[in-house]
C-alpha positions as CSV (number, residue, x, y, z in Angstrom):
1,X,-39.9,-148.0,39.6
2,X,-37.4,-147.9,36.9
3,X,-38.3,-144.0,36.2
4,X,-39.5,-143.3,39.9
5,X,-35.8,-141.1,40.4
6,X,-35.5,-139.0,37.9
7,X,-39.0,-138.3,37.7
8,X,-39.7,-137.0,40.6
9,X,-36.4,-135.6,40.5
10,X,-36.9,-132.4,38.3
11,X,-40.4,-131.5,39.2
12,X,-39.6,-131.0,43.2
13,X,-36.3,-129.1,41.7
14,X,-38.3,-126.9,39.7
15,X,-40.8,-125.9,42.0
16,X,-38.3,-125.1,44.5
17,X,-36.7,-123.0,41.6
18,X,-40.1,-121.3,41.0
19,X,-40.7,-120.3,44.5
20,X,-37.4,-118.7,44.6
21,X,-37.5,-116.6,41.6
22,X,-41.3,-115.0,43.2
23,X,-39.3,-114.5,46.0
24,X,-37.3,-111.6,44.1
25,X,-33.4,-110.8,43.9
26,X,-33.7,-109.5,47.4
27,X,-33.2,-113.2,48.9
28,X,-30.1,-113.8,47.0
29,X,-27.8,-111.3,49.2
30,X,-27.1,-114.3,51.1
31,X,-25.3,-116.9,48.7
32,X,-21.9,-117.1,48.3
33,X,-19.5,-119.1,46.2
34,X,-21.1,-120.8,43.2
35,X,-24.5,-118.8,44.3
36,X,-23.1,-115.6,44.1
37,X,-21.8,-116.5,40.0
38,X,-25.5,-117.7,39.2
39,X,-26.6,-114.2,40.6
40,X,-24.6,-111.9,38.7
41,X,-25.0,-114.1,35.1
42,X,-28.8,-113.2,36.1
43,X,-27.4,-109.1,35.8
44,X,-27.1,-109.6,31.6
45,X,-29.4,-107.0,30.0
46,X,-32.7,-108.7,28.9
47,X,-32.1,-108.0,25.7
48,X,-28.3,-109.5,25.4
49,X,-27.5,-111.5,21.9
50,X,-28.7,-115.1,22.6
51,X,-27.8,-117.9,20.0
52,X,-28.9,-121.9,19.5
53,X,-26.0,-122.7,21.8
54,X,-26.8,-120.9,24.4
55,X,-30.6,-122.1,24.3
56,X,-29.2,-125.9,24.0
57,X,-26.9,-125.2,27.0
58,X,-29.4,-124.1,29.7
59,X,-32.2,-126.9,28.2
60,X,-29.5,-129.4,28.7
61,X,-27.6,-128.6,32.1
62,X,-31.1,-128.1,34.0
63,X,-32.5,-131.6,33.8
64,X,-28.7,-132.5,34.6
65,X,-28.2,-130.5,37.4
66,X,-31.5,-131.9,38.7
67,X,-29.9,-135.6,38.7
68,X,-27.0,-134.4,40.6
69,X,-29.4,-132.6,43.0
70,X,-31.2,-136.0,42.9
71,X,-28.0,-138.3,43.5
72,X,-27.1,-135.8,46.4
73,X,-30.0,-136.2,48.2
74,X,-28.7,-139.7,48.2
75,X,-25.7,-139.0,50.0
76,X,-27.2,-136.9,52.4
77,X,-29.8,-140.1,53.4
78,X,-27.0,-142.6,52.7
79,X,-23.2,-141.8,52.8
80,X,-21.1,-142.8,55.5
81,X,-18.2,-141.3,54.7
82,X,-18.5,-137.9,56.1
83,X,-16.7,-136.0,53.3
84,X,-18.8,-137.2,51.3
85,X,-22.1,-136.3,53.3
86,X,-20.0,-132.8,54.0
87,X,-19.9,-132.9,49.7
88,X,-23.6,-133.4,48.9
89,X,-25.1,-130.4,50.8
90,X,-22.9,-128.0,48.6
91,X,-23.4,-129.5,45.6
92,X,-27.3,-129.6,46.0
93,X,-27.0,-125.7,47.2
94,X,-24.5,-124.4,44.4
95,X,-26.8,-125.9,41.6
96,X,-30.8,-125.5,42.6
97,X,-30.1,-121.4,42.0
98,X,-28.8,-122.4,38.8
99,X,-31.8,-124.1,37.9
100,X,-33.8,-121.1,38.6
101,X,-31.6,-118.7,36.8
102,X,-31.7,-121.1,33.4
103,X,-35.3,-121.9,33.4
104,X,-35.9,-117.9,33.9
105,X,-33.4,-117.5,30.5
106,X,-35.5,-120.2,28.6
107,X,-39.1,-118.5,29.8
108,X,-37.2,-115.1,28.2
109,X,-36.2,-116.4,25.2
110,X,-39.3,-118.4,24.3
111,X,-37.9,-121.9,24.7
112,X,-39.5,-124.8,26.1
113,X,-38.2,-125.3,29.9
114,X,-37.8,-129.1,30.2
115,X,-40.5,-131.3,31.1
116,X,-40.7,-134.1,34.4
117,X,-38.8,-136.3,32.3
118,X,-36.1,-134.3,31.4
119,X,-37.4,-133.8,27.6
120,X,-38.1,-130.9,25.6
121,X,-38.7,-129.9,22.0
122,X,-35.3,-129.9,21.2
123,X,-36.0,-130.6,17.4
124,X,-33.1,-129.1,15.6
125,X,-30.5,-128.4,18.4
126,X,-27.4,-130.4,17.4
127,X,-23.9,-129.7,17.5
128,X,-22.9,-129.6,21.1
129,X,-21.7,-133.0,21.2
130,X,-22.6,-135.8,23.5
131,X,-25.6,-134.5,24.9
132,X,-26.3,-137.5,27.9
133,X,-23.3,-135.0,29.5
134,X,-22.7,-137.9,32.0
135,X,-25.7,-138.4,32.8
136,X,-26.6,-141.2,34.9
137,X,-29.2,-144.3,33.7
138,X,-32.2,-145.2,35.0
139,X,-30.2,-148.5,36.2
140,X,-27.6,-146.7,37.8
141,X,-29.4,-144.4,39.6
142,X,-30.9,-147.4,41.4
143,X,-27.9,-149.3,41.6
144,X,-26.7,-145.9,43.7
145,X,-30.1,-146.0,45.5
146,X,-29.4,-149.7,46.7
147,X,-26.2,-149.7,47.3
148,X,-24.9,-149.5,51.2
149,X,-21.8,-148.6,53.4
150,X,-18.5,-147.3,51.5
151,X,-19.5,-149.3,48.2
152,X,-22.6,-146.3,48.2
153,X,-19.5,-143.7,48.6
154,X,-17.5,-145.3,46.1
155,X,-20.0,-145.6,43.7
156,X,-21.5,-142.2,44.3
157,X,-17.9,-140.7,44.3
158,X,-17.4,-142.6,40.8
159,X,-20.5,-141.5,39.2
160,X,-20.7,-137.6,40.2
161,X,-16.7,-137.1,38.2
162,X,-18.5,-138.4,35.2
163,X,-21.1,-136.6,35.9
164,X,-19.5,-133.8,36.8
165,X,-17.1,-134.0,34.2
166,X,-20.0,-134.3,31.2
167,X,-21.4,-130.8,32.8
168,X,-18.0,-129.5,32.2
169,X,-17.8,-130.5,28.6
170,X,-21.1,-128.9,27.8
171,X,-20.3,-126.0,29.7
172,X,-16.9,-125.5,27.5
173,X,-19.4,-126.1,24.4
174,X,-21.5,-123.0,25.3
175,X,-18.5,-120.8,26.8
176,X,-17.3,-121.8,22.6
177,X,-20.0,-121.5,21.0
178,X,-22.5,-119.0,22.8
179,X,-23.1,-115.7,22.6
180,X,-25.5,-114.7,25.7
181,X,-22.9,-112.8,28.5
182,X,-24.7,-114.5,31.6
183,X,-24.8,-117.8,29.8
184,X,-21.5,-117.7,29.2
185,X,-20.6,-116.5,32.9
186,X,-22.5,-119.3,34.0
187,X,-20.5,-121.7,31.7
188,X,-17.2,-120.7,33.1
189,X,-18.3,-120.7,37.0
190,X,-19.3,-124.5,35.9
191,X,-16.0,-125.2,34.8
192,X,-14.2,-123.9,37.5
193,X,-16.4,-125.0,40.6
194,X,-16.9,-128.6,39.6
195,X,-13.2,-129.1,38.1
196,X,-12.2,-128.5,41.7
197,X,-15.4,-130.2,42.8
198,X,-13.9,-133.6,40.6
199,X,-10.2,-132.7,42.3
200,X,-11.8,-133.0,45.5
201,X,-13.7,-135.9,44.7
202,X,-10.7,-137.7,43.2
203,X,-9.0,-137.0,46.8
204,X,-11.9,-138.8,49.1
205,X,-12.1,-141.6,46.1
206,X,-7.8,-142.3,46.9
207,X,-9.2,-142.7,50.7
208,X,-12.2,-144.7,50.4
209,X,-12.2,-148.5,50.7
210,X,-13.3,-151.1,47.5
């Protein structure tokens, strides 16, 4: 049990993300917000400049978005606080068409999309700093999973700022140190969307009881 979430996590995220990319552009009209930013970082010529950072960026935030895809499914099932439940639905909606649009740039470039368990070859990428990003463990993610009533919101509240805030901190890594255009677009629509994602958070957090 101890690697039953974020195992089946990332594969259900990226076959979802692999259905919408053979569905074409066409679908995408649609999306707005955070969706629409994915969509036009997908617009960088195929053969933009590309650098290590840029390849470490998208092999890092994928399996990381999948956790917070993962932990808002959570909330959807669980929350009571309906801000929160409100919350979870955007997050999980903003973030799968970022997963497709990554794990197409990786496929380009030639660089391993990461595996079930969140791994890849990523022999030789260093230099982008703490690379869990806020990433949850194995035990917290079932300490969410278990956990009931507002202490769930509380907790889940807690645990997607960190988590929010390591995507942010990788995100200003690559906007640094990267050289791809989309990539960087992406980085920045990161930083702004989940900084006011964390605000937001913060907010509901001042309001909820523990």
């Amino acid at each position: 049990m101890k690697h039953l979430t974020r195992t089946l996590a990332l594969p259900t995220v990226l076959a979802t993300a692999l259905v919408l990319s053979a569905c074409g552009s066409g679908e995408m009209s649609g999306m707005s917000g955070t969706n629409r930013s994915a969509s036009s970082a997908s617009n960088a010529p195929a053969n933009a400049p590309k650098n290590k950072a840029d390849v470490t960026f998208a092999s890092m935030m994928i399996p990381h978005h999948a956790q917070a895809i993962s932990m808002a499914d959570m909330a959807i099932e669980q929350a009571t606080n309906p801000k929160v439940k409100a919350l979870a639905p955007k997050i999980k909606a903003a973030q799968n068409p970022e997963i497709e649009l990554m794990s197409g740039w990786l496929t380009g470039w030639g660089a391993p999309v990461p595996t079930a368990d969140g791994g890849s070859d990523m022999s030789g990428m260093k230099g982008m700093g703490d690379q869990t990003g806020g990433m949850m463990s194995d035990k917290e993610m079932t300490a969410l999973k278990n956990a009931t009533g507002s202490a769930f919101d509380r907790m889940w509240l807690q645990m997607m700022v960190k988590h929010h805030q390591g995507a942010i901190d990788m995100a200003k890594t690559a906007l640094d140190q990267g050289a791809n255009p989309g990539a960087k677009k992406l980085a920045k629509s990161i930083i702004d969307s989940q900084s006011a994602e964390i605000a937001e958070m913060n907010s509901i957090l001042a309001g909820t009881p523990g």
